[in-house]
LOTORKOL-226878 format. One line per field, with one value per atom (N, C-alpha, C): atom name; x, y, z; residue number from 1. Coordinates in Angstrom, 1 decimal, always signed. Atoms other than C-alpha are relative to their C-alpha. Example, Ala and Ser with C-alpha at 12.3 -4.5 7.8 and 13.67 -1.06 7.14 Angstrom:
BEGIN
atom	(N:CA:C:N:CA:C) $
xx	(+0.9:+12.3:+0.9:-0.9:+13.7:-0.8) $
yy	(-1.2:-4.5:+1.2:-1.1:-1.1:+1.1) $
zz	(+0.0:+7.8:+0.0:+0.0:+7.1:+0.8) $
seq	(1:1:1:2:2:2) $
//
This chain:
BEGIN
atom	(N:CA:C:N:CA:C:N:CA:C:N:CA:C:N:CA:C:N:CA:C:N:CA:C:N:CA:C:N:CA:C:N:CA:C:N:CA:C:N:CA:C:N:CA:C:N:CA:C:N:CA:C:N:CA:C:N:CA:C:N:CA:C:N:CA:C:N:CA:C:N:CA:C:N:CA:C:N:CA:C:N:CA:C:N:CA:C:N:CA:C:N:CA:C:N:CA:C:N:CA:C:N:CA:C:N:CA:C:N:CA:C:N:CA:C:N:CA:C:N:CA:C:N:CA:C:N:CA:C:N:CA:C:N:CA:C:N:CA:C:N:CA:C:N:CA:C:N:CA:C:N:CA:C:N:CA:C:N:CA:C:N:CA:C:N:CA:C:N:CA:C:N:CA:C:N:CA:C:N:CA:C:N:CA:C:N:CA:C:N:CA:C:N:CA:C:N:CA:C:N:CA:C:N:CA:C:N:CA:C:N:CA:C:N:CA:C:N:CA:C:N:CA:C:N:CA:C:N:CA:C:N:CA:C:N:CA:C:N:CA:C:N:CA:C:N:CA:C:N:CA:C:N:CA:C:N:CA:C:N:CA:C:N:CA:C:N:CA:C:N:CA:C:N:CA:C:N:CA:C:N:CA:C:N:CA:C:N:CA:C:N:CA:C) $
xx	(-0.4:+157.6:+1.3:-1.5:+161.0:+0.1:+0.7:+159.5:-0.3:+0.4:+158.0:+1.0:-1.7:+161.4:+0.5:-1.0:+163.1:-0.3:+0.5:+161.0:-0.6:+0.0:+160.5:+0.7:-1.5:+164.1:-0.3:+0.1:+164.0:+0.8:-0.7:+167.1:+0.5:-0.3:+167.2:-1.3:+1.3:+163.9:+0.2:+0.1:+163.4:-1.3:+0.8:+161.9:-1.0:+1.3:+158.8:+0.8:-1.2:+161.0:+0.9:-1.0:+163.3:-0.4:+0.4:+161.1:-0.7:+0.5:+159.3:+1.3:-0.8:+162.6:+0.8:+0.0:+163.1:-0.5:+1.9:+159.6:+0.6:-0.2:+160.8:+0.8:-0.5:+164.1:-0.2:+0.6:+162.5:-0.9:+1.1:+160.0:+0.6:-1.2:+162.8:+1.1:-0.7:+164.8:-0.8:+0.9:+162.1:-0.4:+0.6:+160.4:-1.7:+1.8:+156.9:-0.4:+0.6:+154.2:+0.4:-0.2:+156.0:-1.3:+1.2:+153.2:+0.4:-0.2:+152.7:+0.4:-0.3:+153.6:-1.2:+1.8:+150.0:-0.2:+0.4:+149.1:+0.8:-1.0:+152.1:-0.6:+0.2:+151.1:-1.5:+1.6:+147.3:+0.0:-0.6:+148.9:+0.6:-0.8:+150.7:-1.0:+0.7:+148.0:-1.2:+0.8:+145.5:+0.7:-0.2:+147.6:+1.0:-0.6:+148.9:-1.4:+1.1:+144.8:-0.1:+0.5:+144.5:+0.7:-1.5:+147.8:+0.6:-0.7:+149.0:-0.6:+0.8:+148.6:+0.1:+0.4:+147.9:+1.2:-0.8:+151.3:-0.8:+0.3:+150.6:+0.8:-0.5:+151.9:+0.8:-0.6:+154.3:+1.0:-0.7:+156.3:+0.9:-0.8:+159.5:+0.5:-0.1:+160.8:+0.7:-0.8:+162.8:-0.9:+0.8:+159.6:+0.0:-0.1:+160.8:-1.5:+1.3:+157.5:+0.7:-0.4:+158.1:-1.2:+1.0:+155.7:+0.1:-0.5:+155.4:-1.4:+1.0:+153.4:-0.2:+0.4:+151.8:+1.1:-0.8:+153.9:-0.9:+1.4:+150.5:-0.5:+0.8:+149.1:+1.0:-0.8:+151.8:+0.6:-0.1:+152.8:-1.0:+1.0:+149.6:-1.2:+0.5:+148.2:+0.7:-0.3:+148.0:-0.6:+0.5:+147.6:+0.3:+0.1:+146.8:-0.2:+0.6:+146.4:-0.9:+0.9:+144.1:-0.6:+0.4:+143.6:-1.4:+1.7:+140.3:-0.9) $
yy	(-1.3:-211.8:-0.2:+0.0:-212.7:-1.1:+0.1:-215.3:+1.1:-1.4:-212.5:+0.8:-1.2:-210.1:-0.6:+1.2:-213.0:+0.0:+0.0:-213.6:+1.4:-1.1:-210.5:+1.2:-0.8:-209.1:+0.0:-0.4:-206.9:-0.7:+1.0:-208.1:-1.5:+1.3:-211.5:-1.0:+0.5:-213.2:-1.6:+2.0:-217.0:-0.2:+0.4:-219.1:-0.7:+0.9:-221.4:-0.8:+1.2:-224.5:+0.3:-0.5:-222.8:+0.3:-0.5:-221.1:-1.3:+1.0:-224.6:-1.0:+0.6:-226.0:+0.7:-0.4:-223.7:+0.1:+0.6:-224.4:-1.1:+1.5:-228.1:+0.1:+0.3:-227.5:+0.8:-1.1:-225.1:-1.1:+1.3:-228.2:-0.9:+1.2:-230.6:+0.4:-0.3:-228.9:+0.1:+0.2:-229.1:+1.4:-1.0:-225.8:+0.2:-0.3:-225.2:+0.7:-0.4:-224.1:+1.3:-0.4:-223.6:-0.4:+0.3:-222.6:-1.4:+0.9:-224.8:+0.9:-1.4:-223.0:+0.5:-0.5:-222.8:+1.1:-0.8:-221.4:+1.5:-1.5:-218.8:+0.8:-0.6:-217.6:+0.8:-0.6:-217.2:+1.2:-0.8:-215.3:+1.1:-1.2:-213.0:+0.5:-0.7:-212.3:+0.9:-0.5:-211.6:+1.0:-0.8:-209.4:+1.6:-1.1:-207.3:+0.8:-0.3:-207.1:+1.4:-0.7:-205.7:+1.1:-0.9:-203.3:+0.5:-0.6:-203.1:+1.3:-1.3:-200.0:-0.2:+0.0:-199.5:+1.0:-0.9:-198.0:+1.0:-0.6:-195.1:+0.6:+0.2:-194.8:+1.5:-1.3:-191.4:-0.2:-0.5:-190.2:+1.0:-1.3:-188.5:+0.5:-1.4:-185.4:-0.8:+0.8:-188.0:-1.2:+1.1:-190.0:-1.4:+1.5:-193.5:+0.1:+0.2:-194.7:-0.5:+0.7:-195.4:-0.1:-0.5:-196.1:-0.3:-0.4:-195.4:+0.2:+0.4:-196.0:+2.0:-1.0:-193.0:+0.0:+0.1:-192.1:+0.7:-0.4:-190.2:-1.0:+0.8:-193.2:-1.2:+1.1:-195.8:+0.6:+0.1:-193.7:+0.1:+0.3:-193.3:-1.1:+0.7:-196.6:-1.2:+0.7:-199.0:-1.5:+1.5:-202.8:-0.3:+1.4:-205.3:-0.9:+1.3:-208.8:-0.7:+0.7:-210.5:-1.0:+1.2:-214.1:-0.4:-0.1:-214.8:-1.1) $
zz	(+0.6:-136.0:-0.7:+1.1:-137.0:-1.0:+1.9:-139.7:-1.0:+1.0:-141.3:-0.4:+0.2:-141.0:-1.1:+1.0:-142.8:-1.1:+1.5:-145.4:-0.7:+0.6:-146.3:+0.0:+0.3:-146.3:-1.9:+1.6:-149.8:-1.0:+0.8:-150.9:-0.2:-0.5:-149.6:-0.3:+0.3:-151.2:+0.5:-0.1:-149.8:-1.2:+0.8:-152.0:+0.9:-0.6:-150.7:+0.6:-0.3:-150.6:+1.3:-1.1:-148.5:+1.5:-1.1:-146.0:+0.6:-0.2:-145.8:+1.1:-1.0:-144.7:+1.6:-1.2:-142.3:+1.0:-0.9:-140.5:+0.6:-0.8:-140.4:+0.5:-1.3:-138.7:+1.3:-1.5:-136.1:+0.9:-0.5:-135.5:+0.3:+0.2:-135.5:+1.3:-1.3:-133.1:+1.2:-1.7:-130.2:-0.3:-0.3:-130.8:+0.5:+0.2:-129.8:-0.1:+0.8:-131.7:-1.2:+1.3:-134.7:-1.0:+0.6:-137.4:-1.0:+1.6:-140.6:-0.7:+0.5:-143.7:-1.0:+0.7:-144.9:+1.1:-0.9:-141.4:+0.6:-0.1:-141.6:-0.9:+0.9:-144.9:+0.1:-0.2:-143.9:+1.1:-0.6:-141.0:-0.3:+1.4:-143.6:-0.5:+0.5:-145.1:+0.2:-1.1:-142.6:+0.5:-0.5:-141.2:-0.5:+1.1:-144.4:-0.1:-0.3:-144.4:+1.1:-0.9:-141.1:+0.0:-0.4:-141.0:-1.2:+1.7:-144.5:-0.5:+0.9:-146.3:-1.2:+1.2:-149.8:-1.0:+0.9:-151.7:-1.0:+1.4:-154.4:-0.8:+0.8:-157.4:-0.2:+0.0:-158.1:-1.0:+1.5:-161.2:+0.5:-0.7:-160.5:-1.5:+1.3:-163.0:-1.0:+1.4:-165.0:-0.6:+0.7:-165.7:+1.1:-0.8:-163.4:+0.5:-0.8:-161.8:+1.6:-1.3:-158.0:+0.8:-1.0:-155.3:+1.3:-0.8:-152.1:+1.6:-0.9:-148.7:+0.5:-1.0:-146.7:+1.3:-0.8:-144.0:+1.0:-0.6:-142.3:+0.4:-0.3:-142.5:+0.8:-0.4:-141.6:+1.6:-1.2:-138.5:+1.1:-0.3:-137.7:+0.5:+0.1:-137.5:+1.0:-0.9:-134.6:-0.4:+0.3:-134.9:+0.9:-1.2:-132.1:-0.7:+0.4:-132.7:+0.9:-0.6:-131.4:-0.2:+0.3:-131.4:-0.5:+0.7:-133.9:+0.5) $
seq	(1:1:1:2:2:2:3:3:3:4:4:4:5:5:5:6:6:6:7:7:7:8:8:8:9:9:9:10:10:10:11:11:11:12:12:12:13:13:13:14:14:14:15:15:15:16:16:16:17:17:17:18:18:18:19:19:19:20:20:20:21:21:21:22:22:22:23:23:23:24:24:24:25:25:25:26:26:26:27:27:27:28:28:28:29:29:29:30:30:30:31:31:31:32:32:32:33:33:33:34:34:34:35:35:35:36:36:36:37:37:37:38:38:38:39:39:39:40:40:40:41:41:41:42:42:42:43:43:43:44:44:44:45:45:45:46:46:46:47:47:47:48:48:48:49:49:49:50:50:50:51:51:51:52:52:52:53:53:53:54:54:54:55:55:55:56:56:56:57:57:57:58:58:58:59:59:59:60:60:60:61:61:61:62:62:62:63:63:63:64:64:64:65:65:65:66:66:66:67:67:67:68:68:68:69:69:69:70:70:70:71:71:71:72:72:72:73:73:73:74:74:74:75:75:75:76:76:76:77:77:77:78:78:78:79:79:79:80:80:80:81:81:81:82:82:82:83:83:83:84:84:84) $
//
């Protein structure tokens, strides 16, 4: 969970490279079952799948485009994981 936090701090973008080296010294320091970073990413995505919502798009009175998740839906919405 706090891979994910990390890499997906808004203003703090990691690059690949970077989050790659962060994998290896997590593995390097004796951690166990640190993912790969194929197997994180598939991880990410599967579970933007299962949990993610779908932003929509909104126009505010000055024109800007912003968009913006459900908030019905996002507190609404329960995710378990469950090993596949």
């Amino acid at each position: 969970m706090m891979l994910d936090i990390v890499d997906n701090l808004p203003r703090l973008r990691m690059s690949s490279n970077l989050f790659r080296m962060v994998l290896w010294v997590l593995k390097e320091s004796g951690l166990s079952n640190v993912p790969s970073y194929e197997a994180f990413r598939k991880l990410q995505t599967d579970l933007r799948k299962r949990c993610g919502s779908e932003p929509t798009e909104h126009k505010s009175s000055l024109g800007n485009i912003f968009y913006m998740n459900s908030i019905k839906e996002t507190t609404a919405q329960v995710c378990y994981l469950q090993p596949s």
